[in-house]
BADO-334655 format. One record per residue: residue in three letters; chain; x, z, y of N, C-alpha, C in turn. Coordinates in steps of 0.05 Angstrom, whole numbers, plus 5000, padded with zeros to 4 digits. Last residue first. Layout:
<nodes>
(node "ALA"; "A"; (X; Z; Y); (X; Z; Y); (X; Z; Y))
...
</nodes>
This chain:
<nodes>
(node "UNK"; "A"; (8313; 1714; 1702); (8329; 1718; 1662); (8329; 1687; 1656))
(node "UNK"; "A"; (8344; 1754; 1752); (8341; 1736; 1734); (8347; 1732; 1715))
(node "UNK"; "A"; (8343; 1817; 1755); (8325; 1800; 1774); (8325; 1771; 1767))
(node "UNK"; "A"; (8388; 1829; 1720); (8357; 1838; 1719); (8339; 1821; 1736))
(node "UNK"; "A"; (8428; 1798; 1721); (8427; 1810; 1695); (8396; 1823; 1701))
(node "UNK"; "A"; (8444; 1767; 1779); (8444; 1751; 1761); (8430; 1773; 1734))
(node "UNK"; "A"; (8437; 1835; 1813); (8419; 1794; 1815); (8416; 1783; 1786))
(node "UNK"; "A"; (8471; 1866; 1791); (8436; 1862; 1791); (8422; 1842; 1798))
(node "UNK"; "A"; (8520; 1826; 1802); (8507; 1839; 1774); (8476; 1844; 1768))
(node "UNK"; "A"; (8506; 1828; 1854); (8508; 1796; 1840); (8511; 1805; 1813))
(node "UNK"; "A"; (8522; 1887; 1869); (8493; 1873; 1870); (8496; 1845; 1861))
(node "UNK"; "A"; (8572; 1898; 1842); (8537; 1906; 1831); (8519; 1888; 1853))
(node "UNK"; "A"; (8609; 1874; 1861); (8602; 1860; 1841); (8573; 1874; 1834))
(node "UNK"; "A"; (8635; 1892; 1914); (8614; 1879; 1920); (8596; 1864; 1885))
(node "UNK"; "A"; (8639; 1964; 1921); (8639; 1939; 1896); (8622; 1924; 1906))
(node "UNK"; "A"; (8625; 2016; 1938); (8652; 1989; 1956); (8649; 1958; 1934))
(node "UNK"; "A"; (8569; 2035; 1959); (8590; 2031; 1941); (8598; 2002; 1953))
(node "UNK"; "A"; (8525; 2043; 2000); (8547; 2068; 1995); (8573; 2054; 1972))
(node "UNK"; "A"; (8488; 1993; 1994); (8525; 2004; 2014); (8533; 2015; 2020))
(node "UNK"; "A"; (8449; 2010; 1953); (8488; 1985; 1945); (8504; 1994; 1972))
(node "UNK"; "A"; (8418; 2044; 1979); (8442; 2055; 1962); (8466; 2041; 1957))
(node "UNK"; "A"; (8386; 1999; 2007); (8402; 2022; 2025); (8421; 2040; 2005))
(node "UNK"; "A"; (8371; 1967; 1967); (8396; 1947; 1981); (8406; 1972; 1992))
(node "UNK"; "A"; (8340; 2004; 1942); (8367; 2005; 1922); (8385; 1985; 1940))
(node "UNK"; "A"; (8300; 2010; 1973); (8319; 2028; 1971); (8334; 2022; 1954))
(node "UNK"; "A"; (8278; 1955; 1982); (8293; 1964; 2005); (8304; 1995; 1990))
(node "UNK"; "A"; (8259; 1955; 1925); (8283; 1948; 1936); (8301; 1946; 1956))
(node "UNK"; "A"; (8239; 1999; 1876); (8238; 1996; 1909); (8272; 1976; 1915))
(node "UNK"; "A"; (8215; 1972; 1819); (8226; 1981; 1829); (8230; 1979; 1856))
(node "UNK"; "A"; (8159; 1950; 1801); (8168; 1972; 1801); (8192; 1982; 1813))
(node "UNK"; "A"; (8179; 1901; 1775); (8167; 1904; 1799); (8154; 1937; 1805))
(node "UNK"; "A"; (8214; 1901; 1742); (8226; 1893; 1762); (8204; 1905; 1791))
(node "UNK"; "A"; (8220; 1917; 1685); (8208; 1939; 1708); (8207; 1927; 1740))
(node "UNK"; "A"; (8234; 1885; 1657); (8210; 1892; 1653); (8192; 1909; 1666))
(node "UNK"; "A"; (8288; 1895; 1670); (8277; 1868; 1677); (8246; 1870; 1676))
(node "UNK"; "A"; (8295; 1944; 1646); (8301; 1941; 1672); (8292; 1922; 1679))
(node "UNK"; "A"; (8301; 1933; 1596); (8278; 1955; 1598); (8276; 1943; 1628))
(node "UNK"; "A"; (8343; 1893; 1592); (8324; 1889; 1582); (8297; 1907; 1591))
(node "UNK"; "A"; (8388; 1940; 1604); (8383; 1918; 1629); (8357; 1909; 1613))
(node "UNK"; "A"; (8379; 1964; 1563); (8380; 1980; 1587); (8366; 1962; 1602))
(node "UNK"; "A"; (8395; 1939; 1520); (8370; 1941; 1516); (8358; 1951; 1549))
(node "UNK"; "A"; (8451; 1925; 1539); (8429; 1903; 1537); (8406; 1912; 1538))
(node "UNK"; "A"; (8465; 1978; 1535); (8480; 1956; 1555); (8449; 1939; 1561))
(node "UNK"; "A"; (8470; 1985; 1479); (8448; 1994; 1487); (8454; 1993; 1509))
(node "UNK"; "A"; (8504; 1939; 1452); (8474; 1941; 1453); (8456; 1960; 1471))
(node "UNK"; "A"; (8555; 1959; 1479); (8548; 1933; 1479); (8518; 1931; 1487))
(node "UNK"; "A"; (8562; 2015; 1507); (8569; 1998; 1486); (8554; 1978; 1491))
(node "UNK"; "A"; (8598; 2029; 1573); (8570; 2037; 1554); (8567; 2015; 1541))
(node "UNK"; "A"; (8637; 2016; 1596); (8640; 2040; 1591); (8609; 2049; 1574))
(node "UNK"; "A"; (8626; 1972; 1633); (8639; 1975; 1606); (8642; 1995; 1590))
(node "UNK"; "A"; (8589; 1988; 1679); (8577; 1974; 1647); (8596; 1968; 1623))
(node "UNK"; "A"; (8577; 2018; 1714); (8591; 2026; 1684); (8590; 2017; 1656))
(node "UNK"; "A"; (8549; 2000; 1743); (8582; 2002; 1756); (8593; 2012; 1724))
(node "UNK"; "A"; (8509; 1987; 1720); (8523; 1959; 1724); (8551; 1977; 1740))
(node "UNK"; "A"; (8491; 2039; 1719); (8491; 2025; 1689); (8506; 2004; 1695))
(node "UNK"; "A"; (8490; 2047; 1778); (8511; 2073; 1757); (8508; 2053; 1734))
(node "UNK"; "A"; (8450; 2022; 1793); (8475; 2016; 1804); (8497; 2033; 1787))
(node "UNK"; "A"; (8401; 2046; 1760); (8407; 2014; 1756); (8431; 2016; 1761))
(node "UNK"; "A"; (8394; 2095; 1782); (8413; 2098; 1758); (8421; 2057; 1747))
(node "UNK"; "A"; (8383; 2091; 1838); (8404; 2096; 1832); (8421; 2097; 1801))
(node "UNK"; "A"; (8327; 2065; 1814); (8351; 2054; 1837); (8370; 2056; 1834))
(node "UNK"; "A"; (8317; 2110; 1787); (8316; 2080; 1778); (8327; 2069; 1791))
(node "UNK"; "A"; (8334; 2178; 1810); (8325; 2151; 1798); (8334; 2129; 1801))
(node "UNK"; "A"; (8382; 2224; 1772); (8385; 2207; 1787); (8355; 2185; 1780))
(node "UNK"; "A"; (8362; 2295; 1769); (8365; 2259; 1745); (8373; 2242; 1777))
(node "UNK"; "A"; (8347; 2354; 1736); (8353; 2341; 1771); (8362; 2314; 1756))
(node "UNK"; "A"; (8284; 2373; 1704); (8311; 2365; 1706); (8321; 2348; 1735))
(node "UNK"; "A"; (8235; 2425; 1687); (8250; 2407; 1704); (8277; 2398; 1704))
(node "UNK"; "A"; (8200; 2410; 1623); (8222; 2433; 1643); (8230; 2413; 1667))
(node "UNK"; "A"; (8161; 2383; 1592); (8160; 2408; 1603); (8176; 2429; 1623))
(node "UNK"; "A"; (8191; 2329; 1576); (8192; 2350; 1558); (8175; 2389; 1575))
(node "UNK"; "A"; (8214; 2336; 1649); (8216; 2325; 1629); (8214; 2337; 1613))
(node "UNK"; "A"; (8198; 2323; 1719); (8186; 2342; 1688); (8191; 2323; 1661))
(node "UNK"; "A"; (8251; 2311; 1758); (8230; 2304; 1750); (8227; 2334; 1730))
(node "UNK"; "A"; (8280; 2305; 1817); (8275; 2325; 1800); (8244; 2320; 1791))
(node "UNK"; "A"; (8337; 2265; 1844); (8316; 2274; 1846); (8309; 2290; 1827))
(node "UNK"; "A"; (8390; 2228; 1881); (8379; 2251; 1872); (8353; 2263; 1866))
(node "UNK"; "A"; (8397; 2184; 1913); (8375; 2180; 1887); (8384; 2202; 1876))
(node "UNK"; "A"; (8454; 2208; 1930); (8444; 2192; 1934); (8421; 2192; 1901))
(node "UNK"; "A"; (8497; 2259; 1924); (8464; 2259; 1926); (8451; 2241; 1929))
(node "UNK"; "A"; (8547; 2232; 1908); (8531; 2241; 1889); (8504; 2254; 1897))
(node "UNK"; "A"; (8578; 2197; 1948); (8557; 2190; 1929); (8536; 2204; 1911))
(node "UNK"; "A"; (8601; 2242; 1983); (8587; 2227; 1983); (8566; 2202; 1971))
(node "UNK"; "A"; (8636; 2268; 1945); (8615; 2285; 1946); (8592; 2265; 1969))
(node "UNK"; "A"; (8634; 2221; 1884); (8653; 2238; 1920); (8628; 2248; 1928))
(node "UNK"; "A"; (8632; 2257; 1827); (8630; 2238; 1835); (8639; 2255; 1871))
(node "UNK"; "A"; (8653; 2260; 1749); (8653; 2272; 1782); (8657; 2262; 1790))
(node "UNK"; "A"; (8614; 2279; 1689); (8630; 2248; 1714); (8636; 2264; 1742))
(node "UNK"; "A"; (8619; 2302; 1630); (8616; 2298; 1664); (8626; 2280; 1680))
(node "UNK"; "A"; (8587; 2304; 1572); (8612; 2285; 1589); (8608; 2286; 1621))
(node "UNK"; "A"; (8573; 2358; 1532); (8571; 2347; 1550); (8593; 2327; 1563))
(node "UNK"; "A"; (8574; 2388; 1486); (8560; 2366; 1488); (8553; 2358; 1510))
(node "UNK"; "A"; (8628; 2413; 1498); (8626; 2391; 1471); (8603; 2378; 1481))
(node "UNK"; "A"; (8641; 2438; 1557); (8613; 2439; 1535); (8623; 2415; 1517))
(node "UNK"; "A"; (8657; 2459; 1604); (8672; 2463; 1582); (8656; 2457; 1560))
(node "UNK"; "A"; (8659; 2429; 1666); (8635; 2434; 1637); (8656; 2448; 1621))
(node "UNK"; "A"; (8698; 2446; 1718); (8692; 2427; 1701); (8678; 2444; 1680))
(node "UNK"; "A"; (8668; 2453; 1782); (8692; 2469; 1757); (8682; 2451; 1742))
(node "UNK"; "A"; (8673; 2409; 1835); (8659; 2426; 1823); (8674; 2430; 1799))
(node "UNK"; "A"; (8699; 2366; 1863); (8703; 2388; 1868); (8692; 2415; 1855))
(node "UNK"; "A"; (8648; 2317; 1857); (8689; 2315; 1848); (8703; 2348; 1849))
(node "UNK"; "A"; (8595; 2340; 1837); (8607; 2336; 1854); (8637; 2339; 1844))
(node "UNK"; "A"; (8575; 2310; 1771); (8571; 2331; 1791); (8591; 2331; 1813))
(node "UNK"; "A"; (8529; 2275; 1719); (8551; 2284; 1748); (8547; 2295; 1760))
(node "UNK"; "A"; (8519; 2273; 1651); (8514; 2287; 1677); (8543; 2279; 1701))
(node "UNK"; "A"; (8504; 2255; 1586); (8523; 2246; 1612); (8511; 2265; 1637))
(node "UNK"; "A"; (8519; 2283; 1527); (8493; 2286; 1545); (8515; 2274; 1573))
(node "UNK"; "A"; (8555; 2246; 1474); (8539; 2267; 1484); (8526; 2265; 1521))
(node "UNK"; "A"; (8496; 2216; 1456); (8512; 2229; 1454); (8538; 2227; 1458))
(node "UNK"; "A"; (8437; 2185; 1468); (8473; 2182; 1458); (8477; 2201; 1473))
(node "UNK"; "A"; (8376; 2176; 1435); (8396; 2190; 1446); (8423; 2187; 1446))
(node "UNK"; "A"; (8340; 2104; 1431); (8364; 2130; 1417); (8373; 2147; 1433))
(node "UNK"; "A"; (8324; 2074; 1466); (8307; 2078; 1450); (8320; 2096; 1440))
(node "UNK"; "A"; (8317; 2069; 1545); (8331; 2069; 1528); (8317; 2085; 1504))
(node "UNK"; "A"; (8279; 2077; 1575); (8295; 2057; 1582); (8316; 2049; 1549))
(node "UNK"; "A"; (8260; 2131; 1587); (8252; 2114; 1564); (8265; 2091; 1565))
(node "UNK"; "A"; (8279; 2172; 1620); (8253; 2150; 1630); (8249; 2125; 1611))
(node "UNK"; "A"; (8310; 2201; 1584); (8301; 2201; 1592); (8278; 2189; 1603))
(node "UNK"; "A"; (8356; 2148; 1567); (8338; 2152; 1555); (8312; 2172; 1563))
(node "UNK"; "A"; (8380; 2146; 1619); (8360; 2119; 1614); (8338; 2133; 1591))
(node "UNK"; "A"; (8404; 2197; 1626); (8378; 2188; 1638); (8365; 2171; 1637))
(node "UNK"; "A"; (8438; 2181; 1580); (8412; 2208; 1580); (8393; 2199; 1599))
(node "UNK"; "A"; (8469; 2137; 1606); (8444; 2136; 1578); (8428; 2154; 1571))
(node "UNK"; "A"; (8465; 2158; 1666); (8486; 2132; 1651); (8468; 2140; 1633))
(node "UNK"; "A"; (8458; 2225; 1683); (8455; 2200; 1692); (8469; 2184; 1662))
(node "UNK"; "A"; (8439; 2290; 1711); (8431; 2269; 1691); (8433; 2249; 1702))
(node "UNK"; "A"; (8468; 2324; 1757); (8450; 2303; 1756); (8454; 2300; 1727))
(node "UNK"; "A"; (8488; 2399; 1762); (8486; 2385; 1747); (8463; 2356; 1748))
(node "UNK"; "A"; (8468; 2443; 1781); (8488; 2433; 1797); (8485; 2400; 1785))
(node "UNK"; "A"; (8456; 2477; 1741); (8429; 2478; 1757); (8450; 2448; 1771))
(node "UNK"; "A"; (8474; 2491; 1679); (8488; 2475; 1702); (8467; 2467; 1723))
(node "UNK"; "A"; (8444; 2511; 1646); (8467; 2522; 1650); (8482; 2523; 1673))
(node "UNK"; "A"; (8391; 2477; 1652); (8391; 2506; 1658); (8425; 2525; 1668))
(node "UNK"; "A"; (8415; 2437; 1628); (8398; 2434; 1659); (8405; 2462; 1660))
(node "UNK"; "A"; (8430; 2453; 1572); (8452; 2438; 1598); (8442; 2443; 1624))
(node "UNK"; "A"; (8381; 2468; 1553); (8403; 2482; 1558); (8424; 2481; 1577))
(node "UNK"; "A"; (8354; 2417; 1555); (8352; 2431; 1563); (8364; 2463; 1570))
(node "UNK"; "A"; (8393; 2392; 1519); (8394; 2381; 1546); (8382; 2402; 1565))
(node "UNK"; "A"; (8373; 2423; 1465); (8397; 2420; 1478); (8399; 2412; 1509))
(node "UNK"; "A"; (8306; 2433; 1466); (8326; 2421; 1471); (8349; 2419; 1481))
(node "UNK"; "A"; (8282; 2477; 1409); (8288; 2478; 1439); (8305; 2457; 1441))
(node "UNK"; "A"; (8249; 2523; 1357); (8265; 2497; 1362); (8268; 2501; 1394))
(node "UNK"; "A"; (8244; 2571; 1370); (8262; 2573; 1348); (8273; 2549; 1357))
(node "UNK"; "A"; (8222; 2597; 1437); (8218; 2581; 1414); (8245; 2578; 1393))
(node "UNK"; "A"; (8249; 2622; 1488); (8225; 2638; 1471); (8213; 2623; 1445))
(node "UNK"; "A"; (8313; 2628; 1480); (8289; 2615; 1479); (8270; 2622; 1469))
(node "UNK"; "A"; (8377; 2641; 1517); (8353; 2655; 1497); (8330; 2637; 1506))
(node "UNK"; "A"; (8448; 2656; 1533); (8425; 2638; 1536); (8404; 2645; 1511))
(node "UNK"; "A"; (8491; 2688; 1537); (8476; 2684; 1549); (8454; 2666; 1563))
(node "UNK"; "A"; (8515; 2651; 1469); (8518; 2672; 1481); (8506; 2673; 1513))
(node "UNK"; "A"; (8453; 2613; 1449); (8483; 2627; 1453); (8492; 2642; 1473))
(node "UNK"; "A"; (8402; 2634; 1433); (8414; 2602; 1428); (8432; 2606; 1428))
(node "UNK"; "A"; (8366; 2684; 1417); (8392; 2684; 1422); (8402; 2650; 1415))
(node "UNK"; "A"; (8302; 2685; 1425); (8315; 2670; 1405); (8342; 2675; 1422))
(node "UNK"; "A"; (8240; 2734; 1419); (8268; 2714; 1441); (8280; 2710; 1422))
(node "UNK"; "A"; (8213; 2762; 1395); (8199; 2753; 1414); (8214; 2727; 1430))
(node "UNK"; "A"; (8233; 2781; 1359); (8230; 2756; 1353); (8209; 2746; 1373))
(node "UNK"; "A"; (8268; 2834; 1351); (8228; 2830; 1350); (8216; 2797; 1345))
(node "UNK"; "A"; (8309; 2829; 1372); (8302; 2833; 1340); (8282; 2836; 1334))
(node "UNK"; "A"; (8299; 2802; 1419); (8311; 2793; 1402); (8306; 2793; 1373))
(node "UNK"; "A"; (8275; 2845; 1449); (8255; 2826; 1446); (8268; 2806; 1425))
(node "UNK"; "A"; (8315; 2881; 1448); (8298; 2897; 1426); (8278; 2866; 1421))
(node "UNK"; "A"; (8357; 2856; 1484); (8360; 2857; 1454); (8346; 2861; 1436))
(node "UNK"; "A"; (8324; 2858; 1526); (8329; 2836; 1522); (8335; 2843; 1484))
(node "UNK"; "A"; (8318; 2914; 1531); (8297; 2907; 1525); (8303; 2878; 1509))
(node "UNK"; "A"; (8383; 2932; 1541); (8361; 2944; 1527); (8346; 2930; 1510))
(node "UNK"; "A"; (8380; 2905; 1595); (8401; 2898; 1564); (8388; 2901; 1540))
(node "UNK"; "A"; (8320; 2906; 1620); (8347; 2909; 1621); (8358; 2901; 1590))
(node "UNK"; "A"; (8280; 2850; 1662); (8290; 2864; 1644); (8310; 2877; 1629))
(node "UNK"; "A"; (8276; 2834; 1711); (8260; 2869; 1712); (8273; 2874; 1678))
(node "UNK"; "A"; (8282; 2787; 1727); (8254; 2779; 1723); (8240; 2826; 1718))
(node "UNK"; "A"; (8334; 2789; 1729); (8319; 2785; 1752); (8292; 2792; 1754))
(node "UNK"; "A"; (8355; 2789; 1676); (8355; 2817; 1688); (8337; 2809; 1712))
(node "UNK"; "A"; (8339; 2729; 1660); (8315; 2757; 1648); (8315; 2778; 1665))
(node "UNK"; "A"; (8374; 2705; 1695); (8342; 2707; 1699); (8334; 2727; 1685))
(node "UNK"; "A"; (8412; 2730; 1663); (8413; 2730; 1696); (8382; 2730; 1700))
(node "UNK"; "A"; (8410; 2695; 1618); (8404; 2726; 1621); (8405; 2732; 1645))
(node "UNK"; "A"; (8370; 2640; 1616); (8389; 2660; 1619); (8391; 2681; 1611))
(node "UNK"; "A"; (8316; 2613; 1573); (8327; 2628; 1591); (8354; 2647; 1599))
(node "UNK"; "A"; (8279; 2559; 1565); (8291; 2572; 1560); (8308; 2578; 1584))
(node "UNK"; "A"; (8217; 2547; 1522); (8229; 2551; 1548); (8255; 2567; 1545))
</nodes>
């Protein structure tokens, strides 16, 4: 699990203690105001935590709900057009209008922690609006997981998300690449 330091002082503990639980090895120093009560811990999970603001979307979140079989790197998130930018190497932010970006907002348990992610609705219309921008193969394997899901997915909510976006090409994308093979 892992923890701020904001949260520790919240939680009652001072500078003090945080340091002494350090060299005790009770807490793991990840970086500079961030600490895990485990040696190992996931990166992404650091991201969620850093950036509470922060969706998971485009190949983290495929990989995420398994859609996808490799991690790529580095970690995709969006956040509102107006929000300070990441300064993180392992992060790529997208900033989106502050009208698109709560759509299929949601908060799953992943690995044990919660993460805010866009769903399956919304991350289908993000993989075909960005389909050049994500490599060939794992493009394919995406839409491939996605065909296999078909019936699983809500469709009166992904026709009520296509007309937040101006592109009439995603939905005759999601026609012709998942709904027929």
């Amino acid at each position: 699990m892992i923890y701020l330091y904001k949260d520790l002082t919240k939680k009652g503990y001072s500078d003090y203690q945080i340091k002494k639980m350090v060299r005790e090895g009770q807490l793991y120093m990840v970086e500079k105001g961030v600490y895990s009560v485990n040696q190992t811990y996931d990166p992404l999970e650091i991201i969620v935590k850093k950036h509470p603001n922060a969706v998971v979307t485009l190949e983290t979140a495929c990989f995420c709900y398994k859609l996808l079989s490799k991690q790529k790197l580095p970690y995709m998130v969006a956040t509102k057009q107006k929000d300070r930018k990441i300064l993180d190497e392992r992060v790529k932010q997208i900033f989106m209008t502050d009208t698109l970006y709560p759509i299929g907002k949601s908060v799953i348990t992943y690995q044990s922690y919660p993460i805010h992610i866009y769903d399956l609705e919304r991350l289908l219309i993000e993989i075909v609006r960005n389909k050049t921008n994500i490599d060939y193969e794992s493009y394919h394997e995406i839409i491939r997981s996605y065909q296999k899901l078909t019936r699983l997915l809500n469709l009166e909510k992904l026709n009520s998300y296509i007309q937040y976006f101006k592109d009439p090409k995603i939905i005759i994308r999601i026609e012709k690449e998942v709904f027929q093979r």
